[in-house]
C-alpha positions in Angstrom: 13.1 -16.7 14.3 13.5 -19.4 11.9 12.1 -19.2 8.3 9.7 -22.3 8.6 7.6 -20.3 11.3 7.6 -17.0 8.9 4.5 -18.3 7.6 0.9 -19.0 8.0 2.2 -22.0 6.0 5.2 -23.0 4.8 5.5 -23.1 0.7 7.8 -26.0 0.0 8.7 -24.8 -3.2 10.2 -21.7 -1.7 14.1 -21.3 -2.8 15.0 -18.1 -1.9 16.3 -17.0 1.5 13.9 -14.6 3.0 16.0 -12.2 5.4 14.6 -11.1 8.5 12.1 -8.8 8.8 10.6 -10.0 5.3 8.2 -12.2 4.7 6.6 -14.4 2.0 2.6 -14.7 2.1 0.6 -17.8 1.8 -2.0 -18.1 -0.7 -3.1 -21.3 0.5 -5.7 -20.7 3.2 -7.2 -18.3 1.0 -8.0 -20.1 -2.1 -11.7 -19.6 -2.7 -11.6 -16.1 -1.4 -9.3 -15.4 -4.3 -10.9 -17.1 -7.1 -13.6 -14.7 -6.0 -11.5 -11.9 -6.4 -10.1 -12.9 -10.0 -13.7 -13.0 -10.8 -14.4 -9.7 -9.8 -11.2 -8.3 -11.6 -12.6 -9.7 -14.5 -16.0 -7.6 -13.9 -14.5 -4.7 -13.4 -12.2 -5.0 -16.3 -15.1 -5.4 -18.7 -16.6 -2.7 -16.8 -14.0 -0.3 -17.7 -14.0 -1.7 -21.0 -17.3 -0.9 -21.6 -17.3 2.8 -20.5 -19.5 2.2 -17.4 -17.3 3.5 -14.9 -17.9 7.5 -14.7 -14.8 9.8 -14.1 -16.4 11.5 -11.5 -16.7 8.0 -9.3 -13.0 7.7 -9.7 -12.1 11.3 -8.2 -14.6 10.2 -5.4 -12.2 7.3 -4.8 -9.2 9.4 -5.5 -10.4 11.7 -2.6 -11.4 9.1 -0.6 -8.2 7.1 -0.3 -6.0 9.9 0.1 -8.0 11.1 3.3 -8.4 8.0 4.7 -4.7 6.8 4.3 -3.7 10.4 5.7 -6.0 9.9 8.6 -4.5 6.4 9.6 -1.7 8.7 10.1 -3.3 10.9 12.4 -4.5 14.0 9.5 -7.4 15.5 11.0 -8.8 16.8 8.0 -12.2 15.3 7.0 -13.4 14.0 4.2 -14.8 17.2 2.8 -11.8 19.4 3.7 -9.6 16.8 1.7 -11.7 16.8 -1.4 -11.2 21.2 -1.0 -7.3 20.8 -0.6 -7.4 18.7 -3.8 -9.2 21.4 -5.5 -6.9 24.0 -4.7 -9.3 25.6 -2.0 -9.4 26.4 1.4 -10.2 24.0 4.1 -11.9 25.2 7.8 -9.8 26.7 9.8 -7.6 25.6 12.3 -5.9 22.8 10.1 -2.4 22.5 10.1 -0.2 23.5 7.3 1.4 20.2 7.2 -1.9 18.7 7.0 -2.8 20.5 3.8 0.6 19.6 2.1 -0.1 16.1 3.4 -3.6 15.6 1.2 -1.9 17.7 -1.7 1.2 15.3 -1.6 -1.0 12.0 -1.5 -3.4 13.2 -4.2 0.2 14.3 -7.0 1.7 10.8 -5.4 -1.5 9.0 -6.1 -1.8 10.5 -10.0 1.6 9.5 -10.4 0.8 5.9 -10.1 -1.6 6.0 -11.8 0.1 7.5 -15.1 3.0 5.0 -14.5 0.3 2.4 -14.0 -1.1 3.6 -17.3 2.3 3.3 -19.3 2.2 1.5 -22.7 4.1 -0.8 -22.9 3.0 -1.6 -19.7 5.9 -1.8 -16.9 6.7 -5.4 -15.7 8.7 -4.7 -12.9 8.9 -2.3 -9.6 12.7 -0.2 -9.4 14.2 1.2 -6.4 13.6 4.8 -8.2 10.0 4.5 -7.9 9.7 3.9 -4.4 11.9 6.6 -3.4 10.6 8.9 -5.9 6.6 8.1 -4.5 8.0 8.9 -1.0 9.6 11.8 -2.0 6.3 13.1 -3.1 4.2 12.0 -0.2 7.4 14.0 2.2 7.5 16.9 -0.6 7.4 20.5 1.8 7.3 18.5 4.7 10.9 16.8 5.3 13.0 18.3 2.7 16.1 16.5 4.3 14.5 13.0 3.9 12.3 12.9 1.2 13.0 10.4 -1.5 15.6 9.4 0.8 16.3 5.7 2.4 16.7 6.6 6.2 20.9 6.7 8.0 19.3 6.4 11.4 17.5 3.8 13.9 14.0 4.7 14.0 11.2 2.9 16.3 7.0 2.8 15.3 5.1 4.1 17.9 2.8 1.3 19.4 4.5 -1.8 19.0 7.5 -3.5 19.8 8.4 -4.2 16.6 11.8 -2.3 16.0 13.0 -2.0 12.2 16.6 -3.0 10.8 19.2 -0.8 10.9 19.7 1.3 7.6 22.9 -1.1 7.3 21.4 -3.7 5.9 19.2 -1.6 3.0 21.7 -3.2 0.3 20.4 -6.4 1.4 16.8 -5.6 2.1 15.6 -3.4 -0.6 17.1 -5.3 -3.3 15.3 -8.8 -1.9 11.8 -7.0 -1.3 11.8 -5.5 -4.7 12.6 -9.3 -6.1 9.7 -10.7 -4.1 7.3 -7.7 -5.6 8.4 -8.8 -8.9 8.3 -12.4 -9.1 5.9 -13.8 -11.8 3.0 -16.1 -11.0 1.5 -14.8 -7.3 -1.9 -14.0 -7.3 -1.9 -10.1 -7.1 -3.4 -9.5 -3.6 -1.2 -11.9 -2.0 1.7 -10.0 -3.8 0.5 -6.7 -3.0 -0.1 -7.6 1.1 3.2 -8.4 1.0 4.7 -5.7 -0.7 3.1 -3.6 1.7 4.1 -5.7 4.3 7.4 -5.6 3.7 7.7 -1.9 3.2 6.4 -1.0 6.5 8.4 -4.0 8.2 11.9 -2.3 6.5 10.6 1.2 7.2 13.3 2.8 4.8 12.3 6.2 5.3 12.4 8.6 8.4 8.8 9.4 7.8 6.1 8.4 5.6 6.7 4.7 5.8 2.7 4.0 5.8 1.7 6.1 3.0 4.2 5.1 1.0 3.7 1.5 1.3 -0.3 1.8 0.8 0.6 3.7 -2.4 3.0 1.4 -3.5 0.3 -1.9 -3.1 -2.0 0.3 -4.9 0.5 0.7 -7.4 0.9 -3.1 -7.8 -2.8 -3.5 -7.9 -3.1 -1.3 -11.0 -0.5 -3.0 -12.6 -2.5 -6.3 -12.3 -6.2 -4.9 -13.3 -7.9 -4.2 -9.8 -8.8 -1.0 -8.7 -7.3 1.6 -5.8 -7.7 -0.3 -2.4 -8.8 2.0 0.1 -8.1 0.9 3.7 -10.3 2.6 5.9 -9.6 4.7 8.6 -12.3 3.2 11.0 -10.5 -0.1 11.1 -7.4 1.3 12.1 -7.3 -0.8 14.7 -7.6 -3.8 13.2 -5.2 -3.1 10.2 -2.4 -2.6 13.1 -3.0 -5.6 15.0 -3.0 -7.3 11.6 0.2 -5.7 11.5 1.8 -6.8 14.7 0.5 -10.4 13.9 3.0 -10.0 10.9 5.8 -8.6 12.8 5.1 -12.4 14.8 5.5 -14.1 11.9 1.5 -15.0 11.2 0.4 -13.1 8.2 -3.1 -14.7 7.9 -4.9 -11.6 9.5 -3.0 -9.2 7.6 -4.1 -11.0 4.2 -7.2 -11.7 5.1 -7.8 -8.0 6.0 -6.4 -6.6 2.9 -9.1 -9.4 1.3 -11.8 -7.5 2.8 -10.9 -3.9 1.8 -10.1 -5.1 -1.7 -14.0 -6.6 -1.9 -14.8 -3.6 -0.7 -13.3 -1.4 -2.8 -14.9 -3.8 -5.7 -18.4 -3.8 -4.1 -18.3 0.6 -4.2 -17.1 0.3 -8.0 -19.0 -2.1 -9.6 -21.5 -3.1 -7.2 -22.4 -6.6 -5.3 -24.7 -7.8 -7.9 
């Protein structure tokens, strides 16, 4: 695949190589949609600034991203039995263990982002460390071989064709996706799709690839001023086809998706008015 048809469309001013599976997103097609997004960042910064966002509505997010990103994944906790794990309580029955240590894991790896997001000085830049140590949290009790571990062996996603590079070309791959997370000057939720992006496309780790990388983009969006980005589990589907359009090299629908869930999360904060 050559790196002109990596893109939606290609960004002449472009000077770094872009080795394959990464990709670089185009901002271009999406240019009104994101001067209404800087907007909103702007209301919702004034909005915290003015003490009108309660606590207890940030919690409710809290809960709500860690049990929807868990159930992309397959948890079959609900809602309410994520919100009881997170308290220290008991869900219903018949849950799996794992699935308990997977919404206790999200919720420490979530807070954790957010203190680091909270930093002052703030951070400029994303490190290797952080990545690994966020997916060693979200794998904590679960895969104590692998957590907070970059991955030795070929692994393949379920569903798609797509098949990840081998762990032999990490010193190459992490290093450059890192860079691309940290350049200056890209509008924060074409950065943070392709953070994400590119995490998932690399798939580091044994395990956890997906949580990690939607806790990493919400890391990113702190860092810039928006809020957590929930993606919901009812458009599962259409978050993975986004995906595989990606893994093609057209990375429209995945932007454009991640546009949606970011109004949304804007729209349950701060309202549409």
């Amino acid at each position: 695949m050559s790196e002109i048809n990596r893109y939606s469309k290609p960004d002449p001013t472009m000077t770094q190589s872009i080795p394959e599976p990464l990709l670089r997103f185009d901002p271009n097609p999406f240019a009104s949609r994101l001067a209404e997004m800087e907007a909103l960042r702007m209301r919702f910064q004034e909005a915290i600034r003015t003490n009108r966002i309660l606590p207890n509505s940030m919690e409710a997010i809290r809960v709500e991203l860690t049990y929807h990103s868990n159930a992309i994944e397959g948890s079959t906790l609900s809602l309410r039995d994520t919100q009881l794990v997170i308290e220290g309580r008991e869900p219903n029955t018949g849950k799996l263990l794992r699935e308990i240590y997977e919404a206790r894991n999200h919720d420490r790896a979530l807070r954790k982002i957010e203190a680091w997001a909270a930093e002052q000085p703030p951070r400029h830049s994303l490190i290797e460390n952080e990545l690994l140590d966020i997916h060693g949290e979200v794998m904590a009790g679960i895969d104590t071989t692998n957590a907070g571990v970059f991955r030795s062996d070929r692994v393949l996603i379920r569903g798609t064709w797509f098949v990840p590079p081998g762990s032999h070309r990490f010193k190459e791959l992490i290093p450059k996706l890192i860079s691309f997370a940290n350049e200056p000057h890209i509008q924060p939720v074409i950065q943070a799709a392709e953070l994400h992006y590119n995490i998932v496309a690399v798939h580091p780790f044994a395990d956890g690839n997906g949580r990690t990388a939607r806790l990493m983009m919400n890391y990113y969006f702190l860092t810039k001023g928006y809020p957590l980005v929930i993606l919901p589990v009812e458009k599962r589907p259409e978050y993975l086809a986004a995906l595989d359009e990606a893994n093609s090299g057209s990375t429209e629908a995945f932007c454009a998706f991640l546009l949606d869930c970011v109004q949304a999360s804007f729209a349950k904060i701060i309202g549409d008015d």
